[in-house]
Structures are given as structure tokens and as C-alpha cells.
C-alpha positions as a Python dict, from the first residue, in 0.01 Angstrom:
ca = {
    (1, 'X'): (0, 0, 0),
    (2, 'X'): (-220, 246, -236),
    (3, 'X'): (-406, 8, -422),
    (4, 'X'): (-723, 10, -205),
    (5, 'X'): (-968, 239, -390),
    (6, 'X'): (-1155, 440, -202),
    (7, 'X'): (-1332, 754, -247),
    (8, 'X'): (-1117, 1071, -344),
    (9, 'X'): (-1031, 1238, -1),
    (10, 'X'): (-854, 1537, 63),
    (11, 'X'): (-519, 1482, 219),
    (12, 'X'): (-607, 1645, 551),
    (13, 'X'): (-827, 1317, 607),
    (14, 'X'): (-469, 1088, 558),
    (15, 'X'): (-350, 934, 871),
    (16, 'X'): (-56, 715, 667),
    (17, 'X'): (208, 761, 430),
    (18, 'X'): (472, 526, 315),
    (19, 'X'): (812, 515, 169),
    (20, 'X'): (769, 494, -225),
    (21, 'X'): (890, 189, -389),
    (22, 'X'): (738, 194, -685),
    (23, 'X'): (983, 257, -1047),
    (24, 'X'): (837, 549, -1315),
    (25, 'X'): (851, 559, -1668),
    (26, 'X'): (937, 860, -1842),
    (27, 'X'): (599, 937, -2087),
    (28, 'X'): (840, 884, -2392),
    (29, 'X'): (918, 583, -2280),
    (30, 'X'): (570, 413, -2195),
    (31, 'X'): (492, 134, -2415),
    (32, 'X'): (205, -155, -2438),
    (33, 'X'): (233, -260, -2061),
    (34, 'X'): (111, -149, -1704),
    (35, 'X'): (320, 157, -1577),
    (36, 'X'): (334, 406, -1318),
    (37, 'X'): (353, 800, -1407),
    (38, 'X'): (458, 1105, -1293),
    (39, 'X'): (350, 1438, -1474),
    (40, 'X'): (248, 1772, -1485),
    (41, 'X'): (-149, 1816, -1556),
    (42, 'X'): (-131, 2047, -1887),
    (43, 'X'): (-519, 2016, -1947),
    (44, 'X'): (-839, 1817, -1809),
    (45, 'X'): (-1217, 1761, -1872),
    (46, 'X'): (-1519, 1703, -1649),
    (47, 'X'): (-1637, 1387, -1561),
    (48, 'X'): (-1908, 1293, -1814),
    (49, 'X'): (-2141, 1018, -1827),
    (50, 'X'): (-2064, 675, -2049),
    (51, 'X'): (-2275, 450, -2258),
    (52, 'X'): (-2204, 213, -1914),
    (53, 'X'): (-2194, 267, -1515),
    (54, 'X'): (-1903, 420, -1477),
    (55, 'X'): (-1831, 819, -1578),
    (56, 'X'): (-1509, 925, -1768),
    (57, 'X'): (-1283, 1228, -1771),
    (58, 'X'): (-924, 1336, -1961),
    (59, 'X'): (-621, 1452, -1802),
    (60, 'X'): (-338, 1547, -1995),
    (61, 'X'): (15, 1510, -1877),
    (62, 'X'): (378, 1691, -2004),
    (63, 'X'): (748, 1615, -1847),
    (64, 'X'): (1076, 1675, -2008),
    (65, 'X'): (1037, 1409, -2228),
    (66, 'X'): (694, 1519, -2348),
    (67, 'X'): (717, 1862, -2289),
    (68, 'X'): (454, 2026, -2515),
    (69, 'X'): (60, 1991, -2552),
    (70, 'X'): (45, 1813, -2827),
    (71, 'X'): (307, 1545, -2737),
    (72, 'X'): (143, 1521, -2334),
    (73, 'X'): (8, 1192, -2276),
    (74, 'X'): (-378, 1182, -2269),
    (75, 'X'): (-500, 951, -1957),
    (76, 'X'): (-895, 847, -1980),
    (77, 'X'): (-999, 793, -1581),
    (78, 'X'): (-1242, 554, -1540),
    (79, 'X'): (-1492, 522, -1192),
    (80, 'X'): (-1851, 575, -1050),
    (81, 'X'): (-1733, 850, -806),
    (82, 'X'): (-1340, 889, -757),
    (83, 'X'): (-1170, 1181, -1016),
    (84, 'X'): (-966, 1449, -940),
    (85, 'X'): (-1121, 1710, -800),
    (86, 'X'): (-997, 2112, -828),
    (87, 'X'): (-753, 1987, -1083),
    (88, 'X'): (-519, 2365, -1211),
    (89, 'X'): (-316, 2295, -1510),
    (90, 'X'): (57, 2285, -1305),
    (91, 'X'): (-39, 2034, -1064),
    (92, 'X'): (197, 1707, -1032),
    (93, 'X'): (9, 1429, -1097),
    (94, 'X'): (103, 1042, -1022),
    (95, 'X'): (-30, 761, -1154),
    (96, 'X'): (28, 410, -1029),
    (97, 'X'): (-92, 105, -1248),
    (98, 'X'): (-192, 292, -1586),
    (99, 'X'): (-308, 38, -1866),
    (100, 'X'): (-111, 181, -2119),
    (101, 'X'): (-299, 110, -2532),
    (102, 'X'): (-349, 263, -2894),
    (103, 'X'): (-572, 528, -2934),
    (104, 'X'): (-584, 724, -3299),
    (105, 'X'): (-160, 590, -3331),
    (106, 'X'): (-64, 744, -3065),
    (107, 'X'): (-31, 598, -2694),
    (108, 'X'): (-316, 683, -2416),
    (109, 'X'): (-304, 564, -2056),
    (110, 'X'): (-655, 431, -1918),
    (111, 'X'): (-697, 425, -1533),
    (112, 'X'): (-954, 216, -1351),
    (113, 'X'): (-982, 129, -999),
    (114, 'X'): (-1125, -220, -1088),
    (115, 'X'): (-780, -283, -1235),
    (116, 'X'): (-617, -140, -943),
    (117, 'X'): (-520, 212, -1065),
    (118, 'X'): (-496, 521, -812),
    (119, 'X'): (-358, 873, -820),
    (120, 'X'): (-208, 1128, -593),
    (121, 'X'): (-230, 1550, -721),
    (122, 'X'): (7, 1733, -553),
    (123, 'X'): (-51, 2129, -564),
    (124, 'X'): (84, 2361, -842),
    (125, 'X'): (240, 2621, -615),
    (126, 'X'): (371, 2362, -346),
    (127, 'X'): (448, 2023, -510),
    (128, 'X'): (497, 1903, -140),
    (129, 'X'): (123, 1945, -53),
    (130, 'X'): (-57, 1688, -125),
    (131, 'X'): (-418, 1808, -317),
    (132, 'X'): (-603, 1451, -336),
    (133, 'X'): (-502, 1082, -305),
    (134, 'X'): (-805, 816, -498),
    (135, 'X'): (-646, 594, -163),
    (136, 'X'): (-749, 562, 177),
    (137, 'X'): (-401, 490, 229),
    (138, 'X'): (-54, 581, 37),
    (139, 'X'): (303, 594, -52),
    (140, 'X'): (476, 937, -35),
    (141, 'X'): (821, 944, 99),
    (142, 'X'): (1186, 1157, -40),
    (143, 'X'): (1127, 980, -359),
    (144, 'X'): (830, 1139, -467),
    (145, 'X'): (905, 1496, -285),
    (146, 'X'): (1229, 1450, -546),
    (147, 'X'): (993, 1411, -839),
    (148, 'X'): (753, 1620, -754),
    (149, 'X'): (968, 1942, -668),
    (150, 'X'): (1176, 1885, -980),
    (151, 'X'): (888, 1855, -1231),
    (152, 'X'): (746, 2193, -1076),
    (153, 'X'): (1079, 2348, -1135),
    (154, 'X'): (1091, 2252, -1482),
    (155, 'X'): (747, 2368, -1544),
    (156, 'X'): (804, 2680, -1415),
    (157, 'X'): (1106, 2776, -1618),
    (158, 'X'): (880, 2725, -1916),
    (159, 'X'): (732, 2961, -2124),
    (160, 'X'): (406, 2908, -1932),
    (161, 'X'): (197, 3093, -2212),
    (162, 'X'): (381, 2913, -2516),
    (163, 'X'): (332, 2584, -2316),
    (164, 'X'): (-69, 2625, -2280),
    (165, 'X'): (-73, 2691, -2720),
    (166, 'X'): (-160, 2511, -2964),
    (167, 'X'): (-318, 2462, -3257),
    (168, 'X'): (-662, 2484, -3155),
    (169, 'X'): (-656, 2784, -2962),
    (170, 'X'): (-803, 3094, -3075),
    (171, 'X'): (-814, 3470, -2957),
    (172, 'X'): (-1234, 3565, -2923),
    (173, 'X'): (-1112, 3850, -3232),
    (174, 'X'): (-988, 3534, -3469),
    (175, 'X'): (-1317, 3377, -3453),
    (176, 'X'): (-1592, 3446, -3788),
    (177, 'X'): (-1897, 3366, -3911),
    (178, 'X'): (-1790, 3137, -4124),
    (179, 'X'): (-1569, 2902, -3832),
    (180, 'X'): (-1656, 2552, -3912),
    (181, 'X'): (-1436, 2369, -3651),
    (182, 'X'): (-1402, 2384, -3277),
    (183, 'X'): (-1147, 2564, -3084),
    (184, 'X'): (-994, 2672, -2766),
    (185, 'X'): (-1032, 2985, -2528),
    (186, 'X'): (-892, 3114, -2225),
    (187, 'X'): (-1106, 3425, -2161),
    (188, 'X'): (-1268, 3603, -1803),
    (189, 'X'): (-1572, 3579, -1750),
    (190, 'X'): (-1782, 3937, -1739),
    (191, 'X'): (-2143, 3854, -1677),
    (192, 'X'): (-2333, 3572, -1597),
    (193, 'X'): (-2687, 3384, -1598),
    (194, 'X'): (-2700, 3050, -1554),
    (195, 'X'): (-3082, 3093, -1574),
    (196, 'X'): (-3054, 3166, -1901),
    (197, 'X'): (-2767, 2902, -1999),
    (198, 'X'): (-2501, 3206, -2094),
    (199, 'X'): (-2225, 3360, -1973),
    (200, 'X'): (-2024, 3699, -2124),
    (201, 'X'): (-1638, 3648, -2172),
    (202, 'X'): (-1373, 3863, -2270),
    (203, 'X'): (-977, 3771, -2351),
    (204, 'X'): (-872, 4193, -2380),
    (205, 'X'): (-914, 4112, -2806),
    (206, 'X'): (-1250, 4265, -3007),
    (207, 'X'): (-1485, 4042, -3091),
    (208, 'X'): (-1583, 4026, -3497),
    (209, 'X'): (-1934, 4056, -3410),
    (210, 'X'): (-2126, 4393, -3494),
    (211, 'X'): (-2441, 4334, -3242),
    (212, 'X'): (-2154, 4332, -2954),
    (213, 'X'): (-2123, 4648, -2729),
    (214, 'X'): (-1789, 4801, -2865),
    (215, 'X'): (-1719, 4927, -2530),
    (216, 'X'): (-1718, 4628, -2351),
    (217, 'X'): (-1607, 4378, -2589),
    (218, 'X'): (-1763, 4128, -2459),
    (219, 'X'): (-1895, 3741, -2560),
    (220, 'X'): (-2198, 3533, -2527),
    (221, 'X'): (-2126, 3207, -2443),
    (222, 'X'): (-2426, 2934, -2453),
    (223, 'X'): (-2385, 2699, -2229),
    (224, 'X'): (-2472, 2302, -2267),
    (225, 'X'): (-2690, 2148, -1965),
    (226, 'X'): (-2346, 1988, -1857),
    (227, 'X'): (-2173, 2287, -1792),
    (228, 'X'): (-2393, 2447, -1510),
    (229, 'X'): (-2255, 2211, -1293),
    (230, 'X'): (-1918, 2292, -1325),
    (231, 'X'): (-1957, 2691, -1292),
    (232, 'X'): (-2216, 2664, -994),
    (233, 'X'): (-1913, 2824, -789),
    (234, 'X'): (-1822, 3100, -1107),
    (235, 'X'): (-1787, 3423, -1011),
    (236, 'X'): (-1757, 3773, -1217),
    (237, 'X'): (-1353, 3770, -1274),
    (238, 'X'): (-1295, 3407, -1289),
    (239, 'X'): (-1053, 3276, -1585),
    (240, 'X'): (-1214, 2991, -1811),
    (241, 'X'): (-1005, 2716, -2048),
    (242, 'X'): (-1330, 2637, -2319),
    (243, 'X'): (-1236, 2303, -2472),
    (244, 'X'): (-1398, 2211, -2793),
    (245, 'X'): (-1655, 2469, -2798),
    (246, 'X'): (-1759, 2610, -3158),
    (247, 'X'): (-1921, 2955, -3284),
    (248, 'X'): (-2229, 3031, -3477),
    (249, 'X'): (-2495, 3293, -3564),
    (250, 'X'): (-2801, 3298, -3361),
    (251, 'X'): (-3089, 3268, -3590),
    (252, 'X'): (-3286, 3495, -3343),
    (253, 'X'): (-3062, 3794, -3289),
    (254, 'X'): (-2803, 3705, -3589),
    (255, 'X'): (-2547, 3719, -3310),
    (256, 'X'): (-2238, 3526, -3331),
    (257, 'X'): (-2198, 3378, -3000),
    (258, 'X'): (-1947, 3048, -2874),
    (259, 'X'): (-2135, 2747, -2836),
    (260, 'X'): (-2089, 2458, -2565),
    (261, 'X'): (-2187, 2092, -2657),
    (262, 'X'): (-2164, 1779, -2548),
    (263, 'X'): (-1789, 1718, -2615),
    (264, 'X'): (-1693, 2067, -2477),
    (265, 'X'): (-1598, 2130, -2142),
    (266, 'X'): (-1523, 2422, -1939),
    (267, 'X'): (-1266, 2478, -1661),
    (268, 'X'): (-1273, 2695, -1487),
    (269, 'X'): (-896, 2845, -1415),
    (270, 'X'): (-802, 3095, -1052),
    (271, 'X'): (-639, 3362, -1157),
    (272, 'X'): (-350, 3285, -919),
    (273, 'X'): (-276, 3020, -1155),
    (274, 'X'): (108, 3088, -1321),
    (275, 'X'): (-50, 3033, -1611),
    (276, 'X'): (-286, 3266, -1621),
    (277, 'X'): (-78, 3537, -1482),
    (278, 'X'): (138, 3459, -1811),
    (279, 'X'): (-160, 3483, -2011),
    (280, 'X'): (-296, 3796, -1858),
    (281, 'X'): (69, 3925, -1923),
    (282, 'X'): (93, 3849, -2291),
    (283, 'X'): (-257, 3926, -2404),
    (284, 'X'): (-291, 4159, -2680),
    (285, 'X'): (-391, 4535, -2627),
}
């Protein structure tokens, strides 16, 4: 049984496992009922505090029947203290007793452990380790090493870099004075002082900003309180994913820098990640 909620723990603290039972639903074929889920984690926020107890974060999950961003499913976790933790887009993530409603027209899973939900991460690179478990104890048995090692395989025969597009995504050269809506950015970080709130990226593109160095290319990024946090373990070299960030001119310095707010979040992304190897691969010169 999984359904005891318990703080996340990382599966060298599990004792049990159990042969899996439980029936999945394809994401295209979810509808207005409880469900359980397999799929592959194509994007994620933070946790982030709620107008109640609990905090909330995003995690959003492809398979073949949902295979690109904009058609993953979007699951909103509820708790006080159990989320995924070291989440890389790739990982296989299951999901047993998802509420399933109507958010904006489309369908959007909600998981709380009051309601009994839980969740198991396997690892991107070996869908056969076992990254987290939200249960003290749980079901993992062929069944699930089935599903999990042929999602991975599917994901990997993707076009890793086409996959991780979409419309929102920008290249730090595409962005202007002028940008009035947020955006995406997968970019490397190149300096940084959390002191100050900022960080320097670069994605191998020139920036349209005349107060930047031209020889390093590089990009101020100012950070929102929420965000130090989540890069206390950043290091010079480390790949980023900036969700819903937005650009504007420093009245100060008339600088054109990326801007992190409360809706933003920032992941931070190894660089042994697939998907960042494709990026790397296809960036511009």
C-alpha cells in the first residue's frame, strides 16, 4: 500500500516494495474522475507559498499520447512539506490518485495527500532507479519497470531540443526593449551574486543591449527574493530553464536586463541532462 503520506524520502531509506496493481490512464485519455499517471516530467516550478497552509508547485507531464509541451498535462501538487525534490526534465514520474478538473478548458490533475495522492520519480538516465517516493511504503514491481523503461525510450528517440520548444521560449538575442510579455530561457550561468540579487547568463546568442560587454555576451538577471533559495547550490557553469521571467530597462543604468517575479521560477538544469546536451548542440554560433 502507497497511500500513507509521509515525508518525501529518498529511496535508499525504502525497506518495501510491492507488486503494482494499480491500472493507468493514458494523459489523452484522463477525464473528470480520480486516475493514476505515468509520465515523463517535461517542465516544473518551485514550491511557492498559497493564500492557505499548504505550498503549491507545477509539474508538467508528456507520453505518446501527449507528446509535446503544450499538449503535457499540467499537475498542481498540493502539501506543507512533501514535493519532488531534484526534479530534471526526463524523469518518469507516477502519480497514483490524481483529482483530475477544468482549468482555462483544458484538463489539469491536482494532487493532495489529504485526498490520498502520492508519487514515485524515477531517474532520467536509469528509469529503474528510483529518485523519490511521497510514501513510507510502495508499489514497484515488472509492471512499472515496463512503463518506466519504455517511456524513457520513447523520450529519448525524441528530438530532445524540439521537445523542450515552444512558443514562449526565446534566444537572450530575440529579446528588446520594447518586450511586453514574459518568456522562456535556457541559458548558463557566467557570474553570480546573490548579495546583490543578480546573476550573468549567456545562451552562445548576443544580447540586443549596448551597455553589455561585447566580448562576453553576457546577461543580468535580477533575481526575485524567491529565487535565492533555489540557486543556494548554483555554481559558475550550471544550465538554468527561466520560466515566466520578463525584460526591462533599468532606470539607473538604462540596461536591459531579465527580470524574475513572483510567478517566475528558475530551475536550475545539470548539464548531464540529455536535454541540455541537445541544447548545447543546437545553439546558434
Amino acid at each position: 500500500d502507497d497511500s500513507t503520506p509521509n515525508k518525501s524520502v529518498n529511496s535508499s531509506t525504502k525497506t518495501k516494495k510491492f507488486e503494482n496493481n494499480y491500472e493507468y490512464t493514458p494523459l489523452s485519455a484522463i477525464s473528470l474522475s480520480e486516475c493514476n499517471v505515468y509520465g515523463v516530467v517535461i517542465d516544473f516550478t518551485q514550491p511557492k507559498p498559497t493564500s492557505g497552509p499548504d505550498l503549491n508547485m507545477s509539474v508538467h507531464l508528456t507520453d505518446p499520447s501527449r507528446p509535446t509541451k503544450e499538449q503535457a498535462l499540467r499537475l498542481l501538487l498540493f502539501s506543507k512539506d512533501t514535493f519532488p525534490q531534484n526534479l530534471q526534465p526526463g524523469d518518469i514520474f507516477r502519480a497514483h490518485r490524481l483529482q483530475i478538473n477544468i482549468y482555462k478548458s483544458r484538463f489539469q490533475g491536482v494532487g493532495n495527500p489529504k485526498r490520498g495522492f502520492s508519487f514515485l520519480v524515477m531517474d532520467s538516465s536509469d528509469p529503474t532507479r528510483i529518485k523519490q517516493s511521497s510514501s513510507q511504503d510502495y508499489t514497484f514491481g515488472s509492471k512499472d519497470l515496463e512503463i518506466a523503461s519504455s517511456l524513457s525510450s520513447w523520450f529519448r528517440s525524441l528530438d530532445l531540443e524540439g521537445v523542450m520548444n515552444n512558443l514562449y521560449r526565446k534566444t537572450l538575442s530575440e529579446l528588446k526593449v520594447d518586450t511586453k510579455e514574459y518568456f522562456d530561457v535556457y541559458c548558463q550561468i557566467k557570474k553570480i551574486s546573490l548579495s546583490e540579487s543578480e546573476i550573468w547568463v549567456w545562451d552562445n546568442t548576443t544580447p540586443n543591449n549596448p551597455k553589455n560587454d561585447p566580448k562576453k555576451n553576457y546577461m543580468k538577471v535580477v533575481l526575485a527574493p524567491g529565487d535565492l533559495k533555489s540557486l543556494e547550490s548554483a555554481r559558475v557553469g550550471d544550465w538554468l530553464h527561466l520560466r515566466n521571467v520578463g525584460a526591462y530597462v533599468l532606470e539607473t543604468t538604462h540596461e536591459l536586463v531579465i527580470g524574475s517575479f513572483s510567478h517566475s521560477s528558475i530551475n536550475l538544469l545539470p548539464s548531464s541532462n540529455e536535454i541540455i546536451q541537445s541544447l548545447v548542440k543546437k545553439l546558434p554560433n
